[in-house]
N, C-alpha and C positions, 0 to 999 in steps of 0.2 A: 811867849814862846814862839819858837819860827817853826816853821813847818818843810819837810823835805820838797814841799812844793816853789814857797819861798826864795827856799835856796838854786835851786836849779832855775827860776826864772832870773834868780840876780847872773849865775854864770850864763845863762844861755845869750843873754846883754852883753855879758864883759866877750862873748865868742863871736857877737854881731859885728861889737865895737874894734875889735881885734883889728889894727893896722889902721882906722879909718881916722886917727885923731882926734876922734868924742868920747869923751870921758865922763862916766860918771861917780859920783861919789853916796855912799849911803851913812846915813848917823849910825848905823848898827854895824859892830866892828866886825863880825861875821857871816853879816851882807857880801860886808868890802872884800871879803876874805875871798867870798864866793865871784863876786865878778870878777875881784885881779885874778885867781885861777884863771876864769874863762879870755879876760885880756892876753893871758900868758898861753893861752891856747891848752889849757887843759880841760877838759867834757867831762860836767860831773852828771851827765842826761839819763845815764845808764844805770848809774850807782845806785846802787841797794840799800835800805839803813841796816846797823847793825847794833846790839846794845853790848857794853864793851864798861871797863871798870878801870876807877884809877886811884890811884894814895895820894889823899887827900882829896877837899874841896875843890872845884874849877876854881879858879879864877873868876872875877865877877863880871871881866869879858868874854869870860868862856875862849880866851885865848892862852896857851901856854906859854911860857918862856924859854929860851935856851942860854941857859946862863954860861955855857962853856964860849958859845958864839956870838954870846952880849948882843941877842935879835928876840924879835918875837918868831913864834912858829905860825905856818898858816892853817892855826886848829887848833882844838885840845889833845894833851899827849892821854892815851889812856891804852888800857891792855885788854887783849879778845883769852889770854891763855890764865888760868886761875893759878897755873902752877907755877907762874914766873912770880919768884920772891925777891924784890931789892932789899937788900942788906939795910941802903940812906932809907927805907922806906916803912921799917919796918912796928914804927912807935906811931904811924898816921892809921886813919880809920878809911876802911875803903865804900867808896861812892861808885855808884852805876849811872850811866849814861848813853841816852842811843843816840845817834847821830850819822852822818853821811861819811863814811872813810873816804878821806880827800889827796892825800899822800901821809910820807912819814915822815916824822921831827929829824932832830939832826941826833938825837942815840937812839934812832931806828923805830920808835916808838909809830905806832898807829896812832894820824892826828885825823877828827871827827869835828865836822860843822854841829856841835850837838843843836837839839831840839829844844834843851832847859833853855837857852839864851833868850834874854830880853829883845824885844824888837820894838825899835827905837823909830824907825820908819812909818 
């Protein structure tokens, strides 16, 4: 499991390393997630965790996919609203997970550095 502490020391690196040409790389794919934000200049210092729910299992990188935009997303897609029903979603069993709200997928979804992930590091 990684920890919200973790995570923010990988980005507060990738916010160091910002512009200077050293680059690191981590075995744990949402490590990497967390310093390329911080490379990209985004601060996850502040952020809150939140626990948040999604159709289906993660992924067993705990990273999702966007199959419309044939990418990975930077996170897991999952939902904060109980009331929001997908139609494509509706025969999956739903899963909880907390994790750090980092940005959103490409169909708006709220994507989470979660907590459950392996840490490979």
């Amino acid at each position: 499991m990684i920890t919200a502490e973790q995570y923010k020391e990988a980005n507060l690196i990738g916010l160091k390393h910002r512009g200077s040409g050293n680059l690191w790389s981590y075995y744990t794919p949402t490590l990497q997630i967390a310093y390329n934000l911080g490379l990209n200049g985004v601060n996850i210092q502040d952020v809150k965790n939140i626990v948040a729910f999604r159709y289906g299992k993660a992924p067993d990188n705990f990273i999702s996919y966007n199959y419309s935009e044939n990418k990975a997303e930077n996170g897991l897609s999952v939902y904060t609203n109980m009331s929001i029903i997908r139609s494509e979603f509706l025969d999956r069993d739903v899963y909880t997970y907390e994790g750090l709200p980092v940005s959103k997928g490409g169909d708006g979804e709220i994507l989470i550095l979660a907590f459950d992930a392996e840490n490979y590091d």
